[in-house]
C-alpha positions in Angstrom: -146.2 33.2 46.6 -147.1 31.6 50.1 -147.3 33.6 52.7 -144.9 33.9 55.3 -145.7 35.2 58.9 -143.1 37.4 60.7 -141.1 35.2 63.2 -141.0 37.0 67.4 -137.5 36.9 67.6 -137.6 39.2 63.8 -140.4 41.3 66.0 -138.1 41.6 68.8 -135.3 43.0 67.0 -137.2 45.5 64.8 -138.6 47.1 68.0 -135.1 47.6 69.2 -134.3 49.1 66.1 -136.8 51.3 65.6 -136.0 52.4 69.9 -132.9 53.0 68.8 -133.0 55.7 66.0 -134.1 58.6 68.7 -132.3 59.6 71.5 -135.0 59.9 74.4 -134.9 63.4 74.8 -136.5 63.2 71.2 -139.4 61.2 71.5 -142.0 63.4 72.2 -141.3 64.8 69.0 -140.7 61.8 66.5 -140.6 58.4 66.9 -139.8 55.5 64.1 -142.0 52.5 64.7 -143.6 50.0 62.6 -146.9 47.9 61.6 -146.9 44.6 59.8 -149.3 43.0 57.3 -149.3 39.7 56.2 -145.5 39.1 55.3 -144.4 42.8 54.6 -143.3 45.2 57.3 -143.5 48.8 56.8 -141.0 51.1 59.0 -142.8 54.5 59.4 -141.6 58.4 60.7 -144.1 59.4 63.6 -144.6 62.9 64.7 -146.7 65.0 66.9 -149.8 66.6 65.3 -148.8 70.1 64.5 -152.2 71.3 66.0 -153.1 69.1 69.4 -156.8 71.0 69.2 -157.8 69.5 65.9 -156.8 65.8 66.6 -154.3 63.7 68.7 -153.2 61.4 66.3 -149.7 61.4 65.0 -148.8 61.4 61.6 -147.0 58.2 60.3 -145.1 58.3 56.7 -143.2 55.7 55.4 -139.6 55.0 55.4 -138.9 51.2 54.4 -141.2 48.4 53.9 -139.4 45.1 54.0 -140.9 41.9 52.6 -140.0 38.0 53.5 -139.5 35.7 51.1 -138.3 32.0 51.0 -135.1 33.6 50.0 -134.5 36.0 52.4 -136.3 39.9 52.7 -136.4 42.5 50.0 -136.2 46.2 51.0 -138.2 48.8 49.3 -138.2 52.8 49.7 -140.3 55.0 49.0 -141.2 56.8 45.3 -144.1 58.0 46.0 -147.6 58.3 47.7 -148.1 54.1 48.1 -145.0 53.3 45.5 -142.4 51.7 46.3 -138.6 51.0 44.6 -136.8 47.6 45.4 -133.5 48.6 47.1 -131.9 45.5 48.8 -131.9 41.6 49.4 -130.4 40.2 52.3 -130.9 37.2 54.2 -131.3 39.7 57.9 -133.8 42.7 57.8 -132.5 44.6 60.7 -128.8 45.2 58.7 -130.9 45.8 55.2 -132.8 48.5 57.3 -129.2 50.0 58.9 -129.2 51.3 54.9 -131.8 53.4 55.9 -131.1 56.9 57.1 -133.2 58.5 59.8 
């Protein structure tokens, strides 16, 4: 299957969504961003390290990967350390990911 880059305006909007999962007075606490590879997109639960002295990187576990087709995007979830299940199919990735709960 060809690869198929993700479009700006698809990058815009998951930025939005992912802003708009956490009230503000949250976000020093958890976050919900995302990192794209390729054609896929993997939405990802960020926290704090639980000890600050040992290493300042947060921790980042997946929620949702979606992955663009020629058809439209396929949502996936999480089974598993680096499995995925297929979920949904829908021609706009930002309403497949309002399935997602957060």
């Amino acid at each position: 299957m060809p690869y198929m880059a993700v479009p700006e305006e698809i990058r815009t909007r998951l930025s939005r969504w992912c802003a708009g999962r956490i009230p503000e007075s949250e976000r020093a606490q958890r976050q919900i961003a995302y990192t794209i590879q390729g054609d896929e997109v993997t939405i990802l639960e960020r926290r704090p390290p639980a000890y600050p002295e040992l290493g300042s990187a947060w921790s980042a576990t997946p929620m949702a990967r979606l992955r663009r087709r020629e058809s439209g995007w396929l949502l996936d979830r999480p089974v598993g350390p680096g499995e995925w299940q297929h979920d949904a199919d829908g021609s706009d990735p930002i309403e497949l990911l309002d399935r997602v709960t957060v």
